[in-house]
N, C-alpha and C positions, 0 to 999 in steps of 0.2 A: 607671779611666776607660776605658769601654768604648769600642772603634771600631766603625765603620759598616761594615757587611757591603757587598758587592756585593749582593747580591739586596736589600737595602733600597734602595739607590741607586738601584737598576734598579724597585722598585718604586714610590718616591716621582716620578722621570724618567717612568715612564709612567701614572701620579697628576696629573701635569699636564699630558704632551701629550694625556688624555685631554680632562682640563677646558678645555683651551685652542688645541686644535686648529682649532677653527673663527673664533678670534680672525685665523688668517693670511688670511682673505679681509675682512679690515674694510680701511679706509683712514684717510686722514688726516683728524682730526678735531679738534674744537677746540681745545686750546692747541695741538694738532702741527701744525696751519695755520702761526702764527706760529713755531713753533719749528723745524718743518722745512722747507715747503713755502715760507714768505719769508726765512726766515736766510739770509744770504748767506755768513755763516760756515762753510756745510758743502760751497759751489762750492771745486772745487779753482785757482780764477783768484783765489781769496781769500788773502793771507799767512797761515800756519799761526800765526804772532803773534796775530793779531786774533783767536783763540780765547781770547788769554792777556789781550786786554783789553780785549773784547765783553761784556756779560751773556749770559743761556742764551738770549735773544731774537736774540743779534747787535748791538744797541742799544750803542755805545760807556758805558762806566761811567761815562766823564766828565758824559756829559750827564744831565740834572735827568729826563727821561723816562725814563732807564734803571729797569727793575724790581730791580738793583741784586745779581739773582738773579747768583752766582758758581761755574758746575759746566764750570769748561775741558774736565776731562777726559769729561765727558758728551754735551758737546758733540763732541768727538772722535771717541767712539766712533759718532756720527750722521754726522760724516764720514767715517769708515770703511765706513758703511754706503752714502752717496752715490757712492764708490768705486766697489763692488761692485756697486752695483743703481739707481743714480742714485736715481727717484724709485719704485721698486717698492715698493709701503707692508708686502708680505708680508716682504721679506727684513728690515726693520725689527721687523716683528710677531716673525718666527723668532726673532730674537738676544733679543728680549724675555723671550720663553717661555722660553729656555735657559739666561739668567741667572735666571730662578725657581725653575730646578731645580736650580741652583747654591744656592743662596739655603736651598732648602730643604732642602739635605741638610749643607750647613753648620748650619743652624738643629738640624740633627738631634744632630748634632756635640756644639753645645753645651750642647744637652738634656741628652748622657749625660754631664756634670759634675753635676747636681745631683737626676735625676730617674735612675730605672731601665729598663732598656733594653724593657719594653713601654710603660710611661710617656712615653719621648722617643719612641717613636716613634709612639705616638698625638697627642702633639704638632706631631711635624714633618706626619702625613697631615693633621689638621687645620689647621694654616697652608699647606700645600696647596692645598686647596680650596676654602679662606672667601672668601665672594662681595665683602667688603671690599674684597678684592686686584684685581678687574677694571680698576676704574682703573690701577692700576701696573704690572699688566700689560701691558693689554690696546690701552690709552693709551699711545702709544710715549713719548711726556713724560713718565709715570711709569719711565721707563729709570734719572732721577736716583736715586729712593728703591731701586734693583734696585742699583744699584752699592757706592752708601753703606753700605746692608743687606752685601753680601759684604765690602766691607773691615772695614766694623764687627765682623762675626762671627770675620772673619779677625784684627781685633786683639786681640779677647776671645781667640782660643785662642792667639793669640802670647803674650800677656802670662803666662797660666798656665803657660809657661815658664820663667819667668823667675827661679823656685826651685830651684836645686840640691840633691841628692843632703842635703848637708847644712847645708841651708837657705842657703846662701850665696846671694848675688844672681848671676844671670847675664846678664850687660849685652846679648846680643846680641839676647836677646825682647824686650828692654827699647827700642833702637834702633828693630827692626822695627816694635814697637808703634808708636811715636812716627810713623813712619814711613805706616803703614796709618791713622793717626788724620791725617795730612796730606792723604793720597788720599782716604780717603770725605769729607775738607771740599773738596777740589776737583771731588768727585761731585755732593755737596750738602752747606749748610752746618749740616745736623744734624751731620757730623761733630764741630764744635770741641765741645760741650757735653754730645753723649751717649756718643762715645768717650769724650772727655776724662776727664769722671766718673763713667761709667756701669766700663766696662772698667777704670779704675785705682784706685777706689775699693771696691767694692759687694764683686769677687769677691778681693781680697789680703786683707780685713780678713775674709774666711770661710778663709780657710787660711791666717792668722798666726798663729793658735791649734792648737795640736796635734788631731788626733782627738778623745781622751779630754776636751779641755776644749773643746767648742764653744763659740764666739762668742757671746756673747749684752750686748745693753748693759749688764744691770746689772754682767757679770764685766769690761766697759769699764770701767764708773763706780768698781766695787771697785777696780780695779788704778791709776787714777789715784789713788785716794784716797790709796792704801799709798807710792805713790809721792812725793806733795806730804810725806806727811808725815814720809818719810824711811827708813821700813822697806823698803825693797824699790825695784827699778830695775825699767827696761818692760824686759818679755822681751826677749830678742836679736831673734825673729823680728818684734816690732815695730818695732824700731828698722830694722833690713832695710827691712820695709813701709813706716815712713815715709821712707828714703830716695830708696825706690823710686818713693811719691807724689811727693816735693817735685819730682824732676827730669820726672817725667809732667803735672804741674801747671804747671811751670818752661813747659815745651814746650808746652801745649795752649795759655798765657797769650802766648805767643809768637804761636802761631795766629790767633788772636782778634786781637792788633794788627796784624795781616797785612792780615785779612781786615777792618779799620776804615778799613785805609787804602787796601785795593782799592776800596770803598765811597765812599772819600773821606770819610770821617765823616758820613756823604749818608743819610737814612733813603730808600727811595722815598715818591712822593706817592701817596696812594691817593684816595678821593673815598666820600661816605656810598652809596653805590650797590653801590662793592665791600663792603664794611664800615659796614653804619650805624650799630653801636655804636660805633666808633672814635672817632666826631664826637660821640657822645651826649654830656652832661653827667651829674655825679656824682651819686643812682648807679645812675643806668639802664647807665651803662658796666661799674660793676665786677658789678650784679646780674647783665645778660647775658652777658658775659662768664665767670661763674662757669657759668653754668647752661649754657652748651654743651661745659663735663666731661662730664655726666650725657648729652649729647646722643651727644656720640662714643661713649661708654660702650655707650647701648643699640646705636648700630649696629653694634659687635661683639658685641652679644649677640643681636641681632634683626635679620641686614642682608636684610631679607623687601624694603623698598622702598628702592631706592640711585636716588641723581639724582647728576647729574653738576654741579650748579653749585648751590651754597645763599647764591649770593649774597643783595642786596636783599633783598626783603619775605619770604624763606624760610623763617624765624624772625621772625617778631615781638621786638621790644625787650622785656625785663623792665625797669617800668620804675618798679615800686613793691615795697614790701616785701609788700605783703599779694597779690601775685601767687603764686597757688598752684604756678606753676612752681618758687618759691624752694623748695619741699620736694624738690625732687629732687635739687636743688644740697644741700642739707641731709643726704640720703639721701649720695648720692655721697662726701660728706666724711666721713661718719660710718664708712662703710664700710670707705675707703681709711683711715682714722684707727683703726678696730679691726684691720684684718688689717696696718699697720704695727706696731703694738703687738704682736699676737700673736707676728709674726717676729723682732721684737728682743729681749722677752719669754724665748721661750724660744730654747735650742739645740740644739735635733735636729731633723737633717736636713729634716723637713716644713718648719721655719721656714727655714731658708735657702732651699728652691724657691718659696717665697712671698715672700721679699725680692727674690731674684732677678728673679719675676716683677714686683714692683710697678715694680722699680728698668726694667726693660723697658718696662711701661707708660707710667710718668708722665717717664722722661727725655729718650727721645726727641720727647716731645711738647711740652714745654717751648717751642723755636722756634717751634708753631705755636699756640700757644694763646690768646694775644693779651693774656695775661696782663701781660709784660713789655714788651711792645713791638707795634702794632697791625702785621697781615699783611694782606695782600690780599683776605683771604677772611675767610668765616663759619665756615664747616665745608667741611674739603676729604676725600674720601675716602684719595686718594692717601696723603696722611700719616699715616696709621695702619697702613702697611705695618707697621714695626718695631713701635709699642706692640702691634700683635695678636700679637705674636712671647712677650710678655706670655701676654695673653689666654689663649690657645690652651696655656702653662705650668700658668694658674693650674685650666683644661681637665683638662688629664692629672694634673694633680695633684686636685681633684678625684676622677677617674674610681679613680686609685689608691684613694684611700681607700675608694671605696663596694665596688669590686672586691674589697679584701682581706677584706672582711665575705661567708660563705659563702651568706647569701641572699639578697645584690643583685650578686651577680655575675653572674648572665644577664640579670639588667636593665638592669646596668648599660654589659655587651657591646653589648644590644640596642639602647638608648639612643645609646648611640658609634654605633654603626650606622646606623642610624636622622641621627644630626649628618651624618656625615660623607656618607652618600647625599644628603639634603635639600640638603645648601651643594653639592656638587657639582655637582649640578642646576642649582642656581638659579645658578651661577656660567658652567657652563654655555649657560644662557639667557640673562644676562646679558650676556655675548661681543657675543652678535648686538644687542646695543644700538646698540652701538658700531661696527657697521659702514658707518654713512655720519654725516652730522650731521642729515640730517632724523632719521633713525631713533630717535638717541642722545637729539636734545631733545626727540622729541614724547613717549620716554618719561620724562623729566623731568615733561614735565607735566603726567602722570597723576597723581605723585608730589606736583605744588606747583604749584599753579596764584595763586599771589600772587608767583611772580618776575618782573618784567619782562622779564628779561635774556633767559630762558628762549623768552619770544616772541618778544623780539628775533630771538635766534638759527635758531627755525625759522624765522623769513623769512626772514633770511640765506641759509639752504638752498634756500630757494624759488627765493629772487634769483638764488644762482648757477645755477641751472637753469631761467634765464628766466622765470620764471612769476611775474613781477610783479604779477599782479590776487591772487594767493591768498596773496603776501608780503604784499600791503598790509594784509590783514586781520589777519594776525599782529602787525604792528608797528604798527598803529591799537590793537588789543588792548591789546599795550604801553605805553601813553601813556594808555590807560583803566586799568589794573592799576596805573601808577604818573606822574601828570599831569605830574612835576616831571622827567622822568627826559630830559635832553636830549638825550643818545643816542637814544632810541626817536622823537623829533620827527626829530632830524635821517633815521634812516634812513627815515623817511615821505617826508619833503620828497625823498629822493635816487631813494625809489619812482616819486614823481609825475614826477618828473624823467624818470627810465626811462620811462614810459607818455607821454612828452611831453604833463604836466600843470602848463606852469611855472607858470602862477599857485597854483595848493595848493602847487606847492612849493617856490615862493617864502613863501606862507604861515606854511608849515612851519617851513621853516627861521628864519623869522622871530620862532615863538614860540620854538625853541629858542634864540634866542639873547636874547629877551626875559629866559631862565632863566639867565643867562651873569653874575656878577659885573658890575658898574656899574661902569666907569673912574673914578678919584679920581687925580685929577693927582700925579706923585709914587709913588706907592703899587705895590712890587711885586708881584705878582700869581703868579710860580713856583710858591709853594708852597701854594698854594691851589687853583688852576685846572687841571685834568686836562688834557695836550696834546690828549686827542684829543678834549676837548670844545670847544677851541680849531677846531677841523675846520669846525664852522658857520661862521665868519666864511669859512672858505674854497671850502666847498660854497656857501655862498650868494654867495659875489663871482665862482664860475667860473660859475655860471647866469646872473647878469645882464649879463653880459659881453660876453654873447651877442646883445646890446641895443648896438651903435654908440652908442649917444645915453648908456649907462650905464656907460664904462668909467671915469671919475672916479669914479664911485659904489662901483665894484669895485675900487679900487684903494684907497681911502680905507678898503675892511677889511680889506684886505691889512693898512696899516702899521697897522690898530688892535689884531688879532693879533701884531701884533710888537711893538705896543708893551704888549704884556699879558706877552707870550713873548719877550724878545730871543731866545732860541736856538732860535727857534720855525723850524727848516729848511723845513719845507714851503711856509711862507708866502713866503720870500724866492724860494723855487721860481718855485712861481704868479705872483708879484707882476715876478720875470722875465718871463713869457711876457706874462702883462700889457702890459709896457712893450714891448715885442716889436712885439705889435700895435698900439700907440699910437705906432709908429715916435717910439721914444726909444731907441736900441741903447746909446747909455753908459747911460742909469740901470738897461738890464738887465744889462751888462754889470757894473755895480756892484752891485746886486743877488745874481748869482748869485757874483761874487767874494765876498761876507758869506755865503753859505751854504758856501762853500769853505771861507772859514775855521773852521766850524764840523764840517766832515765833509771834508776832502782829501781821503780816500780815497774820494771816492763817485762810480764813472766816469761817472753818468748827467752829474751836471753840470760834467763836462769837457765833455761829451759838448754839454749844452746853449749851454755859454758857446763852445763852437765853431760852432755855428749863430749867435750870437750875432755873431762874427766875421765869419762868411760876408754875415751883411747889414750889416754896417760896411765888405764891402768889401777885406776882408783876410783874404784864402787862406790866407797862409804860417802867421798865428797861428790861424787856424782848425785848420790841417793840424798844429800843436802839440797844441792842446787833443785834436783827436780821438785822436792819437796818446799821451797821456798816461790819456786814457780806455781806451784798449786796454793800455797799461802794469796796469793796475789788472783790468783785465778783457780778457782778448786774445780773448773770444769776444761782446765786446759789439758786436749784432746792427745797432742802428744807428749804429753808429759803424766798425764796419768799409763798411758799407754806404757809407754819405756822404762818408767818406774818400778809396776808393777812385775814388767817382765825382769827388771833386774835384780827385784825382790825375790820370784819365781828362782831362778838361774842361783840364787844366791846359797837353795836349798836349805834353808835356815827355817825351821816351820813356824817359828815366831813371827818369822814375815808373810806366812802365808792366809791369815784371815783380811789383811790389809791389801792386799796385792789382789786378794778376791774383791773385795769393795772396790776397788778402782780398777777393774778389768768390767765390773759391774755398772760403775758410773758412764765408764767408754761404751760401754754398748748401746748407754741410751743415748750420748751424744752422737754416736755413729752404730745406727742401728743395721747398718747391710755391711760392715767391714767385719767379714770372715774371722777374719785374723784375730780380732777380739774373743769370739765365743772358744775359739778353737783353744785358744790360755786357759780362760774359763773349765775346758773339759780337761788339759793338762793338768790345773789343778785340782783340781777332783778325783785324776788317777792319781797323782802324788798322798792325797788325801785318803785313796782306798775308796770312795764313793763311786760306786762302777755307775749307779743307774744317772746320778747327775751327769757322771763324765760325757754319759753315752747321749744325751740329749743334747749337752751342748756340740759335742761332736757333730752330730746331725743336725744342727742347727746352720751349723759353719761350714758343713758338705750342703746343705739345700739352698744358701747363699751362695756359695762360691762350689759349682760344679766339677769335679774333677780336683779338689784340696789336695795336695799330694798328701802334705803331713798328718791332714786330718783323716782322711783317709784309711793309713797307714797303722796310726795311734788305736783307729775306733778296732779296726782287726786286729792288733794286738790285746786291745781293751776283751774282745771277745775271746781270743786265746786264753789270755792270762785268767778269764772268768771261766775257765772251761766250757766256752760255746762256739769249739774251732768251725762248726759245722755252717754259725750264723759269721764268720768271718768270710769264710770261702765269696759268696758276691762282694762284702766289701773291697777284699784283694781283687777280685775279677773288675772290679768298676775304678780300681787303680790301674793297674795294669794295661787296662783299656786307654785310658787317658794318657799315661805314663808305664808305654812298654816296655823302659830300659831300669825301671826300678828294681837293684837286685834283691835289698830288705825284701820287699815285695814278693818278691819271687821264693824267695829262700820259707819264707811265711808259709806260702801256699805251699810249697812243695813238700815243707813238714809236714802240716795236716793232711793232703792228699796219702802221703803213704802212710802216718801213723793212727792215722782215723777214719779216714776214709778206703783205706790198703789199697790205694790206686797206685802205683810202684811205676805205671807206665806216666800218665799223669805228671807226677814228681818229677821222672827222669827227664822230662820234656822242658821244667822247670830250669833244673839244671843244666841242662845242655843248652839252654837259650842262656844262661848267667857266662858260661863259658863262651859261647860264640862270640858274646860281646867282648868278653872280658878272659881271654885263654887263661891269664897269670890270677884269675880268682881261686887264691886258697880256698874259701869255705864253698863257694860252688864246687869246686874240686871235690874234695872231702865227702860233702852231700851226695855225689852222684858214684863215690865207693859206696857207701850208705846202700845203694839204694841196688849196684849188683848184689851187696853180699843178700838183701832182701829175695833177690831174684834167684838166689843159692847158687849164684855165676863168681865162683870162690878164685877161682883164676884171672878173670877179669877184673874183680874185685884188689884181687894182689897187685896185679899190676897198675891199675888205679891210685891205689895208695902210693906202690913206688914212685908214680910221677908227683903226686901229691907232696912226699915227705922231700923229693929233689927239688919243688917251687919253695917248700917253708921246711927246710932241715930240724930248723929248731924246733918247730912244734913236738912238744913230747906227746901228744895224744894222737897223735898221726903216727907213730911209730909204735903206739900200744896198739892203735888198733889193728896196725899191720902185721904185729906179733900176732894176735886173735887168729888174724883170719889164716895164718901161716899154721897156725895152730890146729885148728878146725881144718885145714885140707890136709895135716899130716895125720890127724886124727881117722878120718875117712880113708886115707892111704893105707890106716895101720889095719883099719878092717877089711879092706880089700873092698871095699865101695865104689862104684865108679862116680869121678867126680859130674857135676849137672854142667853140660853141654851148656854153650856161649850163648847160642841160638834161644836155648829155652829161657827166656826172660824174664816169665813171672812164676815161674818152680811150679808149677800146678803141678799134684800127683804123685811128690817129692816129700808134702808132710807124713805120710807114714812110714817113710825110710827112716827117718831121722827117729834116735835115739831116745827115750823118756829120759831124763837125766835133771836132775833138778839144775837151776841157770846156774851157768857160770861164770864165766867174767862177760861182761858186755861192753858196748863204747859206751865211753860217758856222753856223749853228744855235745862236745865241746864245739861254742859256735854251729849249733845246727837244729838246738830245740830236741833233738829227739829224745825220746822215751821209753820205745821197745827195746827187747830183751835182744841181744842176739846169743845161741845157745855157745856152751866153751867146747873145752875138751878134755875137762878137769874131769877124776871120778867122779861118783855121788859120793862126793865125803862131806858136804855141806848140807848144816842145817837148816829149816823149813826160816828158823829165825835169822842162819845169816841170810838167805836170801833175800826173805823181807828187808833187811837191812840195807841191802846192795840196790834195791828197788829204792825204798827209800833217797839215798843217795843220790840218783841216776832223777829222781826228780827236782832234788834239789837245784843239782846240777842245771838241769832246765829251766828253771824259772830262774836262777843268775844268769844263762845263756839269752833269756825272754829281756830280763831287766836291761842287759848289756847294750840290748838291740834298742828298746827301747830310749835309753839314754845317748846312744847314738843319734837315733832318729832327733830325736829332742835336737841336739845341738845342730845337728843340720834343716832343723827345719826350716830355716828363709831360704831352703834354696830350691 
C-alpha cells in the first residue's frame, strides 16, 4: 500500500487553489442565506446547545417546519468561522477550498489500495477539478458533503487496520471506525448508510481472502456450499470478518435509531414544487424517479451545463412507459448490472477497482435518490460529491487499461490531458457563477428556462437591490412558467406592495391564496400545507391593515393561518401586533405568550411582549421581559435600546449606571443611530456631568444634522452651565432647521435680553411664538417682560391684561401686573412723564430712574428670567434682604430651566 508523497500533496493542494481561487471573492448565496446569513445558531449570544438541537437551518427539530436536516458539527465549524470573521463570506470560501484539498488527497490515499500509484493519482487530479464539485465547494453549504467526505475516507482507511500481522482482529481501527462513522453522520446524514456499509462491507470481504485466492461470488457460493454440507468450515479469516461486521453493523443500527429519534420519527414536509414526482401517482413516481440515475450519471460524465436548483418543472415527469426517456433508465441499469457482474465474476484485481468503484457510486447516493424515501429536491449537484469519487475510479481505471496497450498510450495521456484541462476550466468558470445570486440564477437559466423557482430567485436578487420594476417581470415570468405556483404570486403581490401598488397586490396575494387548501372543519392541515406558503394569509393581512376600517378583516387571517398551523409562530407574531393597534394589550399579550410557548428561546418576543407591557402600563414586567430578552441575546439592539430608556424615564438613579451600559453597548452595535448617544448625554445631564453630556450631544447633532431634541438639551446644557453665550448658535442651528420650535425660541429670547440686553432681539422671539401660536401664555408673558424692559409701562400693562384674560389663574401674571401698575403710579406720584410707546429700548431713561435698592421683581415664572425689575416700595430694605430676593429669583429660574427641560425630555420622539 503505497503512501502519498509530499510533492503529490503539494500538487494536488495547488490543483485546487488553482481551480478555486477565484471562488474567495463570491458571497453568500442561496441556501448559505438561510444557513448562514439568518441562522442564529452561529451568533455567539446563541447557547452552543441549540447546535445540538437546531436543524442545519437553525429551525428547532421539534417543530413540523424543521427540514429535519441534522449536521451539529457543520454547523460548528460555520461558527467557528463567524468567530474569526463574523460575516466575511472569503474566510468561509477559504476553509471550504482547504477542506477539498484534504478531501482530495485523502481520496488519493485510498486510491492506492486498489489502483496503482499513476492510476490513483490520475484519480485524485481528476476529482480535483470536476466541475460537479462547484457546488460543494464553492457553495459554503456544501461544507456538509467536504466534511462527511473526510471522515468517511478517514473511516475507510481506519478500518483497513483493523487486520493484524496474523490476521487477528485489532479492536482499536475497529473503535475509531465506529467512531469516524458517528462524526461524518453528525456532518451529514449520508454517514449512517454509506460508512456503515460502504467502509465495513465492500473492502473486509476483498481481503478475507488470502492473495492467491481472490474474492469472487462464485468462490462465496462454493464455500457456503461445502460448508451446509458439512465438508469444510468458513476460513478463520471469515469468521474474523464476520465478527468484525456484526459489531460495525451493531453500531451503525444504533446510529440510525439515534438519528430517528433526533427526527422524532418526523419525515420533513416537502410540497410538488420541491419534488413533483414525490406527490405523483403510480407510475409516473417510480418511472421518474428511476430515470434521474441516468440523469446524475450523465452529469459526471458531461457536467458542460450545471444549474444550481432542478427543482419544479426542470425535468419533466416520466409519466408513461412508452416515454422514450425510459431507455435510458434501461441503459443505466443494464450497464450498472454488467459491470456488477463482471466484478463479482471475476477475481483479479481489475474487478475489485470496479466493485470499489460501483460500491462509491451507487452508496452514497442511496439517501438522495428518492428511491426510498422522497427528499427535497429533484437533482441536487452537491450530492454527487462522494459518488464522483466512484466516477473519477472507474476514470483511471479505465485510462489504466487503454495505457498499458503500447498504441494508445499517447492517446490516451493525451486524452487525460485534454479531461483534466477542459474540467479545470470550466470549473474554473464556473466559480464566477456563484458569485452574487443575480449571477448564480440568471446562469440557471440559460440552462432551464421551465423552473419557476429559478425566476423566482433572480427577482429576489433584484429585490434585494431595490430594483422592484425589473423583479416584477422576473416573478410575473414565474407565475406564467408555472400559474399554480403560490410562491411566485405571493412574491408578486409583495413587489406591488414595494412599488406602493396595493390593489395588484392585494390581488396577488389573493390568487395565491385562492391556490391555498380549502378549510374543512376538523381537518388537520400540518402535513400537507408548506409554512411558508401559509405566508399569504399573513402578507395579505399585514397589507390591509394598513386600512383602519380593515383590521377585523386582518385579524380573522391571522387565526385562519393558525387554524390551518397551530404552531404556525409567525402568525401569532403579527396577530400580536395586530391587537396591539386594535388597543387590546391582553389578547396580544396572549397571543405572544402562545408563540413563547412554541419558541422560549426567541429574544425578539420577549422583546415584543415587553412593549406589550409598557402599553398595559406596567414597567417593572416590561423591564423583565426586555431583560430576559437580552438573557438570550445580550446584543439585542432593541431591547437594550428601550430598556435602557425605560430605566432612564423611570428616574430611579439606581437604574442609572445600567441603562448607561446598555445605551453604551447600542452604540456599538448601531454606531450612526443619533438617538443612542443623544440618551447617553441625557444621562449625563441627569447625572450633573456637563462635559460628558456635552460630547455625547455633539456626537448625536454630527450624526444626525438638525437633532431637534439634541439640539435643544445641548443649549439648555449651556444655560444651565452658565455659558448662555456658547448656547446662542446651538438655538440659532435649531431654529434654523426647526423654525416653529417655541422651547427654542423662549431659550434664545431669555438670553438675548438677560445677557446679551438685546430687548429688540428677544421681542422678535416672541412675537414670532405669538404669530404662530396667538393663545401662547408664556410667549405672552415674555414679550410683557420685555416692554417693561423697554420702560414701555403702559404697554407693558396692557400686555399683561391680555395675558392674565388668556390664563386668569395664573397668580404670577397678576403679581406682575400689580408691579408694573405700581411702578407707573409711582412715577405718576412724582410727576414723571411716563416713556413714550415708540421708545422701545429706554435709552437715556437710566438716569431718571430713582437709586432705590430692588424691590419686588417678577419671579420669572415659565420665562427663565433673572433681572431685577426696580419697585415702588421705599428704601426700607435691607442690603441682606435684597440678596435674599436675588437669591430667590434664581432659584426660581433654575426650576423654571429644569421644568423646560423635563418637558423637553418627555417630548423628545417628536
Amino acid at each position: 500500500m503505497a503512501a502519498v508523497t509530499w510533492k503529490e500533496i503539494l500538487l494536488l493542494t495547488g490543483l485546487v487553489v488553482c481551480c478555486y481561487w477565484n471562488s474567495l471573492s463570491c458571497g453568500f448565496v442561496f441556501d448559505d442565506v438561510s444557513a448562514i446569513l439568518d441562522n442564529k445558531d452561529l451568533r455567539p449570544s446563541t447557547p452552543l446547545q441549540n447546535l445540538f438541537l437546531n436543524d442545519f437551518w437553525g429551525t428547532p427539530m421539534s417543530e413540523e417546519r424543521s427540514h429535519k436536516s441534522y449536521r451539529p458539527l457543520t454547523v460548528l465549524t460555520f461558527r467557528l468561522n463567524y468567530w474569526f470573521s463574523e460575516l466575511s463570506a472569503a474566510s468561509y470560501h477559504f476553509l471550504n477550498v482547504g477542506l477539498h484539498a484534504v478531501v482530495c488527497v485523502l481520496f488519493l490515499r485510498v486510491c492506492r489500495l486498489f489502483l496503482d500509484r499513476t492510476s490513483s493519482l490520475v484519480a485524485a487530479l481528476l476529482f480535483a477539478v470536476h466541475p460537479i464539485h462547484t457546488e460543494a465547494v464553492t457553495g459554503v453549504v456544501g461544507r456538509a458533503e467536504l466534511l462527511s467526505s473526510i471522515f468517511l475516507l478517514a473511516a475507510f482507511l481506519a478500518y483497513t487496520k483493523s487486520k493484524g500481522p496474523d490476521h487477528s482482529i485489532v479492536w482499536t481501527p475497529i473503535a475509531a471506525t465506529v467512531i469516524l462513522v458517528a462524526v461524518a453522520t453528525l456532518c451529514k446524514e449520508q454517514g449512517i448508510t454509506v460508512v456503515g456499509i460502504w467502509v465495513s462491507v465492500f473492502p473486509d470481504l476483498s481481503v478475507a481472502f488470502p492473495p492467491q485466492r481472490h474474492f469472487t461470488l462464485p468462490m462465496l457460493m462454493d464455500t457456503m456450499v461445502q460448508v451446509f454440507r458439512g465438508k469444510d468450515g468458513f476460513p478463520c479469516t471469515v469468521l474474523r470478518t464476520l465478527l468484525k461486521l456484526i459489531v460495525l453493523v451493531i453500531s451503525t443500527l444504533l446510529l440510525v435509531i439515534v438519528r430517528v429519534q433526533v427526527i422524532q420519527s418526523q419525515l420533513p414536509v416537502f410540497t410538488r414544487f420541491d419534488n413533483p414526482a414525490a406527490v405523483s401517482s403510480t407510475p409516473t413516481r417510480q418511472l421518474t424517479f428511476n430515470y434521474l440515475l441516468p440523469v446524475n450519471a450523465w452529469l459526471l460524465l458531461n457536467p458542460s451545463e450545471l444549474c444550481c436548483d432542478w427543482t419544479m418543472g426542470t425535468i419533466p415527469l416520466v409519466e408513461t412507459l412508452l416515454d422514450f426517456r425510459n431507455l435510458a433508465t434501461l441503459a443505466f441499469y443494464s450497464l450498472l448490472g454488467v459491470l456488477t457482474y463482471h466484478s463479482l465474476q471475476h477475481g483479479h484485481i481489475s474487478a475489485k477497482a470496479v466493485i470499489m468503484a460501483l460500491s462509491l457510486i451507487v452508496l452514497p447516493f442511496i439517501p438522495a435518490s428518492n428511491l426510498f424515501f422522497p427528499v427535497g429536491f429533484v437533482v441536487a449537484e452537491r450530492v454527487l460529491y462522494v459518488p464522483s469519487m466512484g466516477y473519477c475510479v472507474l476514470v483511471a481505471h479505465g485510462f489504466r487499461s487503454l495505457s498499458s496497450r503500447g498504441k494508445l498510450k499517447k492517446i490516451s495521456w493525451l486524452l487525460m490531458g485534454v479531461l483534466l484541462t477542459t474540467h479545470a476550466v470550466k470549473t474554473f468558470s464556473r466559480n464566477w457563477d456563484w458569485e452574487s445570486e443575480y449571477t448564480l440564477f440568471t446562469s440557471a437559466i440559460k440552462v432551464n428556462k421551465n423552473n419557476a423557482k429559478l425566476w423566482n430567485n433572480v427577482g429576489h436578487a433584484l429585490e434585494n437591490q431595490h430594483n422592484y420594476e425589473s423583479a416584477l417581470k422576473y416573478f410575473l415570468q414565474a407565475t406564467r412558467v408555472q400559474p399554480d405556483d403560490i410562491g411566485a404570486h405571493m412574491n408578486v403581490g409583495r413587489t406591488y406592495k414595494n412599488l406602493n401598488r396595493s390593489r395588484e397586490a392585494e390581488d396577488s396575494y389573493l390568487i395565491a391564496k385562492s391556490l391555498m387548501p380549502q378549510i374543512i372543519p376538523g381537518k388537520k392541515y400540518a402535513t400537507r400545507v408548506a409554512p411558508n406558503h401559509l405566508n399569504v394569509y399573513i402578507n395579505l393581512a399585514n397589507l390591509i391593515r394598513a386600512n383602519e376600517s380593515r383590521l377585523e378583516e386582518a385579524d380573522q387571517l391571522y387565526r385562519q393561518a393558525i387554524s390551518m398551523r397551530p404552531d404556525f409562530k409567525q402568525a401569532y407574531i403579527s396577530r400580536g401586533e395586530l391587537l396591539l393597534k386594535m388597543n387590546k394589550p391582553i389578547e396580544a399579550r396572549d397571543a405572544y405568550l402562545r408563540a413563547l410557548e412554541l419558541d422560549h428561546n426567541n429574544a425578539d418576543l420577549w422583546y415584543n411582549l415587553a412593549i406589550v407591557n409598557i402599553e398595559m402600563k406596567d414597567p417593572s414586567e416590561a423591564l423583565r421581559n426586555f431583560n430576559r430578552a437580552l438573557e438570550l441575546n445580550p446584543r439585542h439592539k432593541l431591547a437594550l435600546f428601550n430598556s435602557a430608556l425605560l430605566m432612564q424615564e423611570s428616574g430611579d438613579s439606581k437604574f442609572r449606571p445600567e441603562a448607561n451600559r446598555r445605551f453604551l453597548v447600542y452604540v456599538e452595535e448601531e454606531p450612526d443611530d443619533a438617538n443612542g448617544y443623544f440618551n447617553l448625554g441625557m444621562l449625563a445631564m441627569d447625572a450633573n456631568e456637563n462635559e460628558v453630556a456635552e460630547r455625547w450631544m455633539r456626537q448625536a447633532i454630527r450624526l444626525q444634522a438638525g437633532f431637534r431634541s439634541a439640539l435643544f438639551n445641548l443649549a439648555l446644557l449651556y444655560s444651565q452651565s452658565h455659558r448662555e453665550i456658547d448656547a446662542l448658535p446651538v438655538l440659532d442651528e435649531l431654529l434654523h432647521h426647526h423654525p416653529e420650535h417655541v422651547k427654542g425660541l423662549i431659550l434664545k429670547g431669555d438670553i438675548l435680553m438677560n445677557h446679551k440686553k438685546d430687548t429688540i432681539g428677544a421681542k422678535a422671539c416672541f412675537q414670532r411664538i405669538l404669530h404662530m401660536d396667538p393663545t401662547n401664555v408664556q410667549g405672552k408673558h415674555n414679550l410683557c417682560v420685555v416692554y417693561f424692559e423697554e420702560r414701555d409701562l403702559p404697554r407693558a400693562e396692557r400686555c399683561l391684561q391680555e395675558a392674565l384674560a388668556m390664563a386668569p389663574h395664573e397668580e404670577y401674571i397678576r403679581r406682575h401686573l400689580n408691579i408694573v401698575r405700581g411702578k407707573i403710579a409711582a412715577i405718576s406720584a412724582a410727576g414723571q412723564p411716563l416713556a413714550p410707546a415708540e421708545d422701545a429700548t429706554g435709552a437715556g431713561k437710566e438716569k431718571n430712574v430713582r437709586k432705590s435698592s430692588p424691590a419686588e421683581s417678577f419671579d420669572g415664572r415659565g420665562t427663565s428670567q433673572s433681572k431685577e425689575l426696580e419697585g415702588s416700595q421705599p428704601d426700607k430694605r435691607t442690603k441682606t434682604k435684597s440678596t435674599k430676593e436675588i437669591k430667590d429669583i434664581e432659584k426660581k429660574r433654575a426650576a423654571a430651566l429644569k421644568r423646560l427641560e423635563e418637558i423637553e425630555r418627555i417630548l423628545s420622539g417628536d
